[in-house]
OpenMM code with the backbone's topology and positions (N, CA, C; nanometers):
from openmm import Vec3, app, unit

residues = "UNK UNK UNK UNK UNK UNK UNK UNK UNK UNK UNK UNK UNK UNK UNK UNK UNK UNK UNK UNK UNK UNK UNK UNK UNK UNK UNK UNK UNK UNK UNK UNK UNK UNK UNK UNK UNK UNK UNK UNK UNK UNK UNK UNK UNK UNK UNK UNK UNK UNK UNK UNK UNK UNK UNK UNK UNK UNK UNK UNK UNK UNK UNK UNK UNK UNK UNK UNK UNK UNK UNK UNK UNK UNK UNK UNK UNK UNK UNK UNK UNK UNK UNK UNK UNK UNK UNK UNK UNK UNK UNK UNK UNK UNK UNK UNK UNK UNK UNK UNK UNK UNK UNK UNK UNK UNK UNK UNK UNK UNK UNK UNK UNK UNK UNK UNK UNK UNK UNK UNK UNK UNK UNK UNK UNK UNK UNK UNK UNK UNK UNK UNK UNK UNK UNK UNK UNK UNK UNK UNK UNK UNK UNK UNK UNK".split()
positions = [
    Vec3(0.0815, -0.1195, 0.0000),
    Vec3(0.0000, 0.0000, 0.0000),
    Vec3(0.0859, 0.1260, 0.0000),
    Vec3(0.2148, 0.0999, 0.0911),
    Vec3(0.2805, 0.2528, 0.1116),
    Vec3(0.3645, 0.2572, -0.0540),
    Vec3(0.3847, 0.1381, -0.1194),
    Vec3(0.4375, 0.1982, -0.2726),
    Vec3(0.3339, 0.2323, -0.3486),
    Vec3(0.2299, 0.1868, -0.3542),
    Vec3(0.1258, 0.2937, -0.4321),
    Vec3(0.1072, 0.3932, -0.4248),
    Vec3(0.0416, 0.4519, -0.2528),
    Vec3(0.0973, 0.5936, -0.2398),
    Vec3(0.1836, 0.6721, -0.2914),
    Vec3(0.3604, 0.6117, -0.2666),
    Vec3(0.4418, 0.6680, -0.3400),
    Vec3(0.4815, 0.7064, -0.4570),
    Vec3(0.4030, 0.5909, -0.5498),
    Vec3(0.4191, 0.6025, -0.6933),
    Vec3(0.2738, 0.6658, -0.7448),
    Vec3(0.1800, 0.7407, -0.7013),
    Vec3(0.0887, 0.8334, -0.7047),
    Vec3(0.1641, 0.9436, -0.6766),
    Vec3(0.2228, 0.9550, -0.5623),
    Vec3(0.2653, 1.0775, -0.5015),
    Vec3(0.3585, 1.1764, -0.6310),
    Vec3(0.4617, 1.0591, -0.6643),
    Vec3(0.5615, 1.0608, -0.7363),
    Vec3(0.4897, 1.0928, -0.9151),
    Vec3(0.4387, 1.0510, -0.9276),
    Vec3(0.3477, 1.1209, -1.0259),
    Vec3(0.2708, 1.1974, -1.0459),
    Vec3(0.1763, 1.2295, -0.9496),
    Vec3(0.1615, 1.3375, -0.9265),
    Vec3(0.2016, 1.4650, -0.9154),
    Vec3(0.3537, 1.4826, -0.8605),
    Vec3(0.4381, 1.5425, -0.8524),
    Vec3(0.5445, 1.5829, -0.9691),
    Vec3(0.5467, 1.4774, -1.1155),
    Vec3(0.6562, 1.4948, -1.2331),
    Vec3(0.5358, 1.5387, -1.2880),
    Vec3(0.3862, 1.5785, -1.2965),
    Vec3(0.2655, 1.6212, -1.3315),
    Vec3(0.3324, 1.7374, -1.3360),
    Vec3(0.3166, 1.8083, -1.1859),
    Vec3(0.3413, 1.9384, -1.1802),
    Vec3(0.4676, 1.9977, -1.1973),
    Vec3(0.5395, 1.9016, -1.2071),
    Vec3(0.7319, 1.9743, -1.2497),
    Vec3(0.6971, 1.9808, -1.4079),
    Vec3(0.6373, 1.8894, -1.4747),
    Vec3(0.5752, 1.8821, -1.6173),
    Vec3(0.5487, 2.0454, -1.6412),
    Vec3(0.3832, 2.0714, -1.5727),
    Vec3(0.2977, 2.1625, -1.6091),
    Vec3(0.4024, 2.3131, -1.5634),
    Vec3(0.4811, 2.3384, -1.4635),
    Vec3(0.5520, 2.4345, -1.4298),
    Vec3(0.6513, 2.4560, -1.5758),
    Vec3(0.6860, 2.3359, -1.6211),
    Vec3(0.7961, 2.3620, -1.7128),
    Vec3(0.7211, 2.4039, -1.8209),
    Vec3(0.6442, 2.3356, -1.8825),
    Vec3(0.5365, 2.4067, -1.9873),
    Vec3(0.5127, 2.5307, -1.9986),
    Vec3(0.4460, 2.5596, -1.8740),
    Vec3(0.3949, 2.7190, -1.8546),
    Vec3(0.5320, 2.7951, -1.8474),
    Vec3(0.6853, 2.7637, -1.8280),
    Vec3(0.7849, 2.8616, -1.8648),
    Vec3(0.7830, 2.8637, -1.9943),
    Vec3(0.8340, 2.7566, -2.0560),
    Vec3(0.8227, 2.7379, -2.2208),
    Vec3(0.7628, 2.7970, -2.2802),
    Vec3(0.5515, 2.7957, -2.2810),
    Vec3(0.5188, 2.8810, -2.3050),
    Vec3(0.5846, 3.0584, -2.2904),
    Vec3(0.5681, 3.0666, -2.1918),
    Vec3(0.5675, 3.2305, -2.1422),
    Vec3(0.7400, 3.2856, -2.2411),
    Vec3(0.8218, 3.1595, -2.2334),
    Vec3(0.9461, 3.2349, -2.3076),
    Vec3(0.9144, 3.2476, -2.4689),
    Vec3(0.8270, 3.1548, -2.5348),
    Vec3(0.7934, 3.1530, -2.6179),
    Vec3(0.6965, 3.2687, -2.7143),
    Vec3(0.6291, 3.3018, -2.5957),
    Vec3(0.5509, 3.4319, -2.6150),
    Vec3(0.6346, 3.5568, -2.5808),
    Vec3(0.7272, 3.5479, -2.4986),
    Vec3(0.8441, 3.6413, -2.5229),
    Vec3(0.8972, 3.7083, -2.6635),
    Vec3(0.9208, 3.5627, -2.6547),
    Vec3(1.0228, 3.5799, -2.8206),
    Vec3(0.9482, 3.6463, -2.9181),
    Vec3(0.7763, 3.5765, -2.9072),
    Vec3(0.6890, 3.6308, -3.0177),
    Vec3(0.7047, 3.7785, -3.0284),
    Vec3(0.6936, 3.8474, -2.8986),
    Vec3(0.6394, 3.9430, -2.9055),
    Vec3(0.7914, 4.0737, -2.9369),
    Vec3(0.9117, 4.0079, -2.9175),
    Vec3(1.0430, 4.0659, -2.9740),
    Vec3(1.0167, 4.0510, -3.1627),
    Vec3(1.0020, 3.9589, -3.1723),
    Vec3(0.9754, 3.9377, -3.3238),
    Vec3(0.8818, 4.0341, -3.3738),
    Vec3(0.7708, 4.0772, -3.2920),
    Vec3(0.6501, 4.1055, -3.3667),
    Vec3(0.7162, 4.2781, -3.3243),
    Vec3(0.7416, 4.3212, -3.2523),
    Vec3(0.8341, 4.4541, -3.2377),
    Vec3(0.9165, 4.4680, -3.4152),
    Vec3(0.9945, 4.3976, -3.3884),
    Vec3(1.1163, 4.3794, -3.5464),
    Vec3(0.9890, 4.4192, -3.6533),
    Vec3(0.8938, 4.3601, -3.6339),
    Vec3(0.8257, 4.3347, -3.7991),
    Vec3(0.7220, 4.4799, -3.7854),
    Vec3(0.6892, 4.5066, -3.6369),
    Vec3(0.5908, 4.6046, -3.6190),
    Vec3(0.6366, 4.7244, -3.7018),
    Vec3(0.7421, 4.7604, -3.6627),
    Vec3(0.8296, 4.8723, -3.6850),
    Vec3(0.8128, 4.9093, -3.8409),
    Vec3(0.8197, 4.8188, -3.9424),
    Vec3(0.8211, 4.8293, -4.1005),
    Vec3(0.7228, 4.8161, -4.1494),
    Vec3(0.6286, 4.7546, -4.0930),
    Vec3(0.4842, 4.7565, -4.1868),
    Vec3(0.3567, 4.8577, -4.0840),
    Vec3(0.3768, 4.9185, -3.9836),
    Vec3(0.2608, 4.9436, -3.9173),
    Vec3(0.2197, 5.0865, -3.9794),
    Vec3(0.3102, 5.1600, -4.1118),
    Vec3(0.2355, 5.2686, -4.1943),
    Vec3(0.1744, 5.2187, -4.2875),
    Vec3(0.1637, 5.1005, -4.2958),
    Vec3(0.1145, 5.0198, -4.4148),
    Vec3(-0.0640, 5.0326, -4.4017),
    Vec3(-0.0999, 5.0928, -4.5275),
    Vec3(-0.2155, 5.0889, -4.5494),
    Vec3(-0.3214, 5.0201, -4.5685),
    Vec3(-0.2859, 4.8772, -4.5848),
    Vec3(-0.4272, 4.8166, -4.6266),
    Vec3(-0.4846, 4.7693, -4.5169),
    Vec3(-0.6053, 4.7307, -4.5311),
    Vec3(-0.6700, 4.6722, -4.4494),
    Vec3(-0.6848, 4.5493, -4.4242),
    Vec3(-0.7160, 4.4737, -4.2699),
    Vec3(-0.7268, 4.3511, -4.2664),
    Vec3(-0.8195, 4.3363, -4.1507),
    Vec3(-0.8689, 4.1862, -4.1506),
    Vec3(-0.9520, 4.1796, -4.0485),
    Vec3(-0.9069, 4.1240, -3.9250),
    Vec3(-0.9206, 4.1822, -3.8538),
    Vec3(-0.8951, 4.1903, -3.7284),
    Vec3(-0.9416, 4.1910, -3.5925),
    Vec3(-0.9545, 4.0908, -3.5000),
    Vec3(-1.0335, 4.0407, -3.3812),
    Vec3(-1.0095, 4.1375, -3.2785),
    Vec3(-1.1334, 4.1847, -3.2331),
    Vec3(-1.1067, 4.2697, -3.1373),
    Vec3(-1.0140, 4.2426, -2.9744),
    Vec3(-0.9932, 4.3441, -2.9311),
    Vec3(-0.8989, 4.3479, -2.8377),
    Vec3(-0.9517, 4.2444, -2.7108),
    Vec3(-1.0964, 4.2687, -2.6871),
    Vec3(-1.1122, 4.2050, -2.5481),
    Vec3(-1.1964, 4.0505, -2.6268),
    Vec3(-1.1339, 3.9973, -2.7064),
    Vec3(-1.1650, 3.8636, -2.7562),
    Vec3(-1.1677, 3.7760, -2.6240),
    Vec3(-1.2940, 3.6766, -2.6410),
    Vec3(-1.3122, 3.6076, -2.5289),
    Vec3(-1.2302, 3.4542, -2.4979),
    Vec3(-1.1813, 3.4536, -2.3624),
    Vec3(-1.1216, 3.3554, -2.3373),
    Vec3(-1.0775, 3.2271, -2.4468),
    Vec3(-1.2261, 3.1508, -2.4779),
    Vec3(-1.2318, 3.0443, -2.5454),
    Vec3(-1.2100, 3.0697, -2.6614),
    Vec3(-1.1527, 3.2410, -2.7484),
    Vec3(-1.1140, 3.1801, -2.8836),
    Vec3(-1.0157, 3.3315, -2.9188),
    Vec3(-0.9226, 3.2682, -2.8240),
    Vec3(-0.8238, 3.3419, -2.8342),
    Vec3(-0.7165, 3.2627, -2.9378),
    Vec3(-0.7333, 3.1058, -2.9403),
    Vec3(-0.6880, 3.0085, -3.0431),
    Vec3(-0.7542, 3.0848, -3.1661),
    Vec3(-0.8774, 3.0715, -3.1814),
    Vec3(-0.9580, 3.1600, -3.2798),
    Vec3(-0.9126, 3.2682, -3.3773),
    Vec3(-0.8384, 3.3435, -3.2773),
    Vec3(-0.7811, 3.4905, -3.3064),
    Vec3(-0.6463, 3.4577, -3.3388),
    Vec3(-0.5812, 3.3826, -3.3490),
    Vec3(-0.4551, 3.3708, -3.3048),
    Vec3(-0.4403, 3.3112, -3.4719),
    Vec3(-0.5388, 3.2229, -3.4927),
    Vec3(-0.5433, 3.1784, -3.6396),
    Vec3(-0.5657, 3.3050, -3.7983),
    Vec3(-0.6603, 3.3707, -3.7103),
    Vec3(-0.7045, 3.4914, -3.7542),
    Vec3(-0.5788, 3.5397, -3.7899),
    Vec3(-0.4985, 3.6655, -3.6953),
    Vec3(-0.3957, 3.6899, -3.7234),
    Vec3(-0.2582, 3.6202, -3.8197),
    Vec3(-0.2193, 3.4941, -3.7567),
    Vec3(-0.1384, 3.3772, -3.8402),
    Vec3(-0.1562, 3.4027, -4.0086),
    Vec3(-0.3118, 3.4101, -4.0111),
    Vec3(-0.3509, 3.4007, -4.1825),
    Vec3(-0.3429, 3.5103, -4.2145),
    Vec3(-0.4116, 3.6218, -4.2079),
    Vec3(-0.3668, 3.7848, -4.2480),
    Vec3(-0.2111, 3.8192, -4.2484),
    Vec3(-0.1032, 3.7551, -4.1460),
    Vec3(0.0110, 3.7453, -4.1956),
    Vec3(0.1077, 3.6848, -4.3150),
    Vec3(0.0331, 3.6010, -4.3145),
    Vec3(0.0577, 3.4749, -4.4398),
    Vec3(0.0203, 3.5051, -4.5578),
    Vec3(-0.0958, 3.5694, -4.5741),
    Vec3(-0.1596, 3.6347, -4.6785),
    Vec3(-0.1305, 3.7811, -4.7279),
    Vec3(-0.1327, 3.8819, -4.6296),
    Vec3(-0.1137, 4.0107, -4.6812),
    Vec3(0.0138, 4.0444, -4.6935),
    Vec3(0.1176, 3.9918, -4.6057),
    Vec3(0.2188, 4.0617, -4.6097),
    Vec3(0.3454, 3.9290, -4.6483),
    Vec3(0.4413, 3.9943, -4.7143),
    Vec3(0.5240, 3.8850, -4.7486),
    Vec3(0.6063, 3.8111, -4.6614),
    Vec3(0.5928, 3.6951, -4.6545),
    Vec3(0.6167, 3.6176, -4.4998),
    Vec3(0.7240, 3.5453, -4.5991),
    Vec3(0.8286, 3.5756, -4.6512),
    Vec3(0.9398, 3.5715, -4.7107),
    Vec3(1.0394, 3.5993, -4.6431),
    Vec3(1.0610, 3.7424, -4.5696),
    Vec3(1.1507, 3.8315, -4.5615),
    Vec3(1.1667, 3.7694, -4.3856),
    Vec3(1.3266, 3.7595, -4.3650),
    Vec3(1.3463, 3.7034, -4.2378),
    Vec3(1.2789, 3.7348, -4.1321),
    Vec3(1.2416, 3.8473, -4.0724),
    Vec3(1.1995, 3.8778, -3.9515),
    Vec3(1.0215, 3.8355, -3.9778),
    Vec3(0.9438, 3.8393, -4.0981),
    Vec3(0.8198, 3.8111, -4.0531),
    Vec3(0.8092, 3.6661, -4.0855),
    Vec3(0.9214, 3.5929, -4.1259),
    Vec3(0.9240, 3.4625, -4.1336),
    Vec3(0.9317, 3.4190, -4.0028),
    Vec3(1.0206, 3.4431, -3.9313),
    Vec3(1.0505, 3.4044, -3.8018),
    Vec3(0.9266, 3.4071, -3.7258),
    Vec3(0.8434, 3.5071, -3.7590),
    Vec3(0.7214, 3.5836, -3.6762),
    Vec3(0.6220, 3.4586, -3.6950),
    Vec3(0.6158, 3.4186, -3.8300),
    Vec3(0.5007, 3.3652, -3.8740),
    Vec3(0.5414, 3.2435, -3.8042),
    Vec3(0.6482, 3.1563, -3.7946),
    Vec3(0.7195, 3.0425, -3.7544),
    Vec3(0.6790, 3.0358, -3.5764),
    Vec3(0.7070, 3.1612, -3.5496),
    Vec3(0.6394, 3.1709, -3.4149),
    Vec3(0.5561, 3.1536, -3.3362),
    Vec3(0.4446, 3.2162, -3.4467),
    Vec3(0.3133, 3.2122, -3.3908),
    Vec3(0.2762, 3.0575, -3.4501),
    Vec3(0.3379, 3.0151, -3.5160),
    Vec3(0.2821, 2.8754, -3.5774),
    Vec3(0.2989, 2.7219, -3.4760),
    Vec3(0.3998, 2.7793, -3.3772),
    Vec3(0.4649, 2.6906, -3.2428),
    Vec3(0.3889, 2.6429, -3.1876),
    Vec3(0.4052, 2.4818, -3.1463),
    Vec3(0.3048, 2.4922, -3.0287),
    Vec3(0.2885, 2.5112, -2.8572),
    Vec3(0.4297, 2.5739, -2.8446),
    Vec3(0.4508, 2.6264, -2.7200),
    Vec3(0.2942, 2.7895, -2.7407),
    Vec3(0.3249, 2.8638, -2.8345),
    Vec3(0.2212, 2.9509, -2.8462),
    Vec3(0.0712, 2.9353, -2.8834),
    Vec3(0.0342, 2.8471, -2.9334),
    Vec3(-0.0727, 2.8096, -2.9026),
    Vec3(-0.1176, 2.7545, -2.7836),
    Vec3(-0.0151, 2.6755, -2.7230),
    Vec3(-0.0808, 2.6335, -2.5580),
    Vec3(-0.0656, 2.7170, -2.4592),
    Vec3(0.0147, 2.8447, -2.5103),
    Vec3(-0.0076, 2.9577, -2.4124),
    Vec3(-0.1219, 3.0276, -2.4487),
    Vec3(-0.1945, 3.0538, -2.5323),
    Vec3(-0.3321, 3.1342, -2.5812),
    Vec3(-0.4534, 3.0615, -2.5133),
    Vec3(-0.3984, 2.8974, -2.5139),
    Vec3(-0.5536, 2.8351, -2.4829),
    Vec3(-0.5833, 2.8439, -2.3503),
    Vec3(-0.6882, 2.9629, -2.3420),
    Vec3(-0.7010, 2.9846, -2.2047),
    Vec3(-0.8511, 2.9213, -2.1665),
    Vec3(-0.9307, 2.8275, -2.2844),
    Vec3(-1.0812, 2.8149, -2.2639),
    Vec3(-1.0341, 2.6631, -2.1556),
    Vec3(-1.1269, 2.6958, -2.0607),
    Vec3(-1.1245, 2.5777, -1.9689),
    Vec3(-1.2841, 2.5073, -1.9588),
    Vec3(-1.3156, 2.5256, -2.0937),
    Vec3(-1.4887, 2.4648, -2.0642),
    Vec3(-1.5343, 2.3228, -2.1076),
    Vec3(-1.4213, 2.2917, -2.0889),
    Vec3(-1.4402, 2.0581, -2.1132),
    Vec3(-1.4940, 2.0573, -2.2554),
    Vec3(-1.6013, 2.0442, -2.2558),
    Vec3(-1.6858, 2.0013, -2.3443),
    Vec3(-1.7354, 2.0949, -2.4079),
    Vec3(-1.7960, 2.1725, -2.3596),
    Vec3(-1.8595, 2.2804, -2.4453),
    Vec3(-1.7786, 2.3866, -2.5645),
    Vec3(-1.7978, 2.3826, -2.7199),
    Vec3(-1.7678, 2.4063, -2.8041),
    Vec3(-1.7597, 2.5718, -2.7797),
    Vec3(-1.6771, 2.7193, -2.8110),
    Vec3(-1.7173, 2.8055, -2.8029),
    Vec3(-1.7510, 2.8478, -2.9107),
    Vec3(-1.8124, 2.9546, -2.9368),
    Vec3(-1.8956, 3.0042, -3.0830),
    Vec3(-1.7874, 3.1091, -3.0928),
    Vec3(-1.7094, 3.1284, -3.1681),
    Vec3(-1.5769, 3.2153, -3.2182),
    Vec3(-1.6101, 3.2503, -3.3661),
    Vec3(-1.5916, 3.4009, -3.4054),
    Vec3(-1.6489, 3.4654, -3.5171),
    Vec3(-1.5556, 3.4232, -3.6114),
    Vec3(-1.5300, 3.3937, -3.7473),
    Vec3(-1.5133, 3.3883, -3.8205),
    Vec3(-1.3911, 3.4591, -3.8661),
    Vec3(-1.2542, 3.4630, -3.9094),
    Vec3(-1.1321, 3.5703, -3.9072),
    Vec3(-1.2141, 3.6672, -4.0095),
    Vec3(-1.2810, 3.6288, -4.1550),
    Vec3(-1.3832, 3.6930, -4.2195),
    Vec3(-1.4506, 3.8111, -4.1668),
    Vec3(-1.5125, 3.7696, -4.0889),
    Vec3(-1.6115, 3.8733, -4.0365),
    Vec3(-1.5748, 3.9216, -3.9332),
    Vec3(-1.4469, 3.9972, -3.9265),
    Vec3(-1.4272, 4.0275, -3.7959),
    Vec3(-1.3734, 4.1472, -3.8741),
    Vec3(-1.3765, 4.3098, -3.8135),
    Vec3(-1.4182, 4.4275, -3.8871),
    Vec3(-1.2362, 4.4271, -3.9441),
    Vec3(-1.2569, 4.5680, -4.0587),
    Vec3(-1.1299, 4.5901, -4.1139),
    Vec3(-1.0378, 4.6457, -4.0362),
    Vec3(-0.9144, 4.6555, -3.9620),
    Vec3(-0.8199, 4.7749, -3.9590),
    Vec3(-0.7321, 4.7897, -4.0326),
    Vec3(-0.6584, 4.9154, -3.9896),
    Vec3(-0.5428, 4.9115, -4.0685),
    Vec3(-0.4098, 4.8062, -4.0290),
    Vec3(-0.3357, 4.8012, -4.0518),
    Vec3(-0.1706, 4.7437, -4.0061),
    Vec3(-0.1633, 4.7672, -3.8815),
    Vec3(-0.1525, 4.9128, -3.8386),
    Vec3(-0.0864, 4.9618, -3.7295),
    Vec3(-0.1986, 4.8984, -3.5998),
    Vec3(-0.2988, 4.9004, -3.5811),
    Vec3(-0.3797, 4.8397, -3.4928),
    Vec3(-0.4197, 4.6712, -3.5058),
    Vec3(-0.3970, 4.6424, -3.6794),
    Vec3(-0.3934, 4.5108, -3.6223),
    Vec3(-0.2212, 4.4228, -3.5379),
    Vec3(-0.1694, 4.5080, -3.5640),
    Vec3(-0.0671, 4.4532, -3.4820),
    Vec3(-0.0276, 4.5116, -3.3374),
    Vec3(-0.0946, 4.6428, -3.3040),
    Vec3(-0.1509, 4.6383, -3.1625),
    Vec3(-0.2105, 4.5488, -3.1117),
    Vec3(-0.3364, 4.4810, -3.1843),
    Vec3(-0.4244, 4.3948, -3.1086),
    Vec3(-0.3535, 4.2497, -3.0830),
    Vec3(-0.2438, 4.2131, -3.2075),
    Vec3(-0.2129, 4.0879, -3.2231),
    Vec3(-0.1085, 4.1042, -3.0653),
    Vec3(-0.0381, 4.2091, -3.0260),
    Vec3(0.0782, 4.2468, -2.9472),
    Vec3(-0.0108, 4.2316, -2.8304),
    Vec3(-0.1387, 4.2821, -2.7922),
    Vec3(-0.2173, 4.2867, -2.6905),
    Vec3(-0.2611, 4.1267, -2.6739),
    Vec3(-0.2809, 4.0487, -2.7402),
    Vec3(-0.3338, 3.8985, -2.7335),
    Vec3(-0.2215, 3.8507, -2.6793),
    Vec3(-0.0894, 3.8854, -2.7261),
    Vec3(0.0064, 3.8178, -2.7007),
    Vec3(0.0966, 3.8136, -2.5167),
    Vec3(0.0535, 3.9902, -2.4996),
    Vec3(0.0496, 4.0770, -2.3559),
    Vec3(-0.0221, 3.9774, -2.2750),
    Vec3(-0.1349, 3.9651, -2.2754),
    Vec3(-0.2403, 3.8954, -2.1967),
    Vec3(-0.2523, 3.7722, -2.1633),
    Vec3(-0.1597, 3.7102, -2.2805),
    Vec3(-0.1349, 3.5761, -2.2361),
    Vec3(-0.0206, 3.5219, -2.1369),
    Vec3(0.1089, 3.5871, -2.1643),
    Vec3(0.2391, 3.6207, -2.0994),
    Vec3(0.1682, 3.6494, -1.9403),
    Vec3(0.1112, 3.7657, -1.9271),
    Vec3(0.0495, 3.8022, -1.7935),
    Vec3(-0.0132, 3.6616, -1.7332),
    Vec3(-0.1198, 3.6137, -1.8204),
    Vec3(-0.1802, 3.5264, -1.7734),
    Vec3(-0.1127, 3.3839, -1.7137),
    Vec3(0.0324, 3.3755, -1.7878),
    Vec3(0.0960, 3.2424, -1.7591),
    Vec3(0.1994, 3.3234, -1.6220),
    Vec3(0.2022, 3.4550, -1.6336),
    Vec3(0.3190, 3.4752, -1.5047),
    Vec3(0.2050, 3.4470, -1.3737),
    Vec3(0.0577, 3.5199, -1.3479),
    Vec3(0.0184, 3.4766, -1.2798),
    Vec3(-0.0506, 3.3002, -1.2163),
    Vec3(0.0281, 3.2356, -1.2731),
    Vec3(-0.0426, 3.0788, -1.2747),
    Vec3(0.0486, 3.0510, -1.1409),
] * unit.nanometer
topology = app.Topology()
chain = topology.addChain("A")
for resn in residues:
    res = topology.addResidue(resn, chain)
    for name in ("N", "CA", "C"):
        topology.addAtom(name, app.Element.getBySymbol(name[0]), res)
């Protein structure tokens, strides 16, 4: 009986040395993003066209949602050729950064997340505020865990 305990205990325990190490990984990962997304901010944020773009206080469960959103408007509008928004795009494509975004904790239940489509136009310069703000919120969210 007392080695079962132990080998519960003991697993239980490489659980949470697991999940601690993750949540750094993440959080350095979203670091990096957000150095990258600085580099790339800097050259395209007079850029005029428009794209669609998920608003700032996007809800918990589809911040994955948004995250795809953004990913594709990068991939698409702007030339994801050139080293620094390659790196960017490579970034956000990680899956250390996606398991730092997924903040929906609702088991089962599917969330209803708008469409990258239908989500209104901005310009450059605010959609990469908002993408920098998704990225803010998550970092915060993994320092407080």
């Amino acid at each position: 009986m007392k080695l079962v305990a132990f080998c519960v205990f003991a697993v239980f325990c490489c659980s949470l040395a697991n999940t601690s190490a993750n949540r750094t990984m993440e959080r350095k990962k979203l670091q990096e993003v957000l150095r990258q997304l600085n580099a790339v901010k800097s050259s395209l944020q007079h850029n005029e066209q428009m794209l669609n773009t998920p608003p700032k206080n996007i809800e918990d469960c589809c911040c994955l949602s948004a995250l795809h959103c953004f990913r594709t408007n990068l991939q698409v509008q702007f030339n994801i050729t050139e080293r620094n928004r390659s790196k960017l795009y490579r970034s956000l494509n990680h899956h250390f950064t996606e398991s730092g975004l997924n903040f929906c904790n609702s088991g089962n239940v599917r969330p209803t997340c708008q469409d990258c489509d239908s989500h209104p136009k901005e310009n450059a310069s605010e959609f990469f505020n908002r993408l920098e703000s998704l990225i803010q919120r998550a970092i915060a969210r993994l320092s407080m865990k």
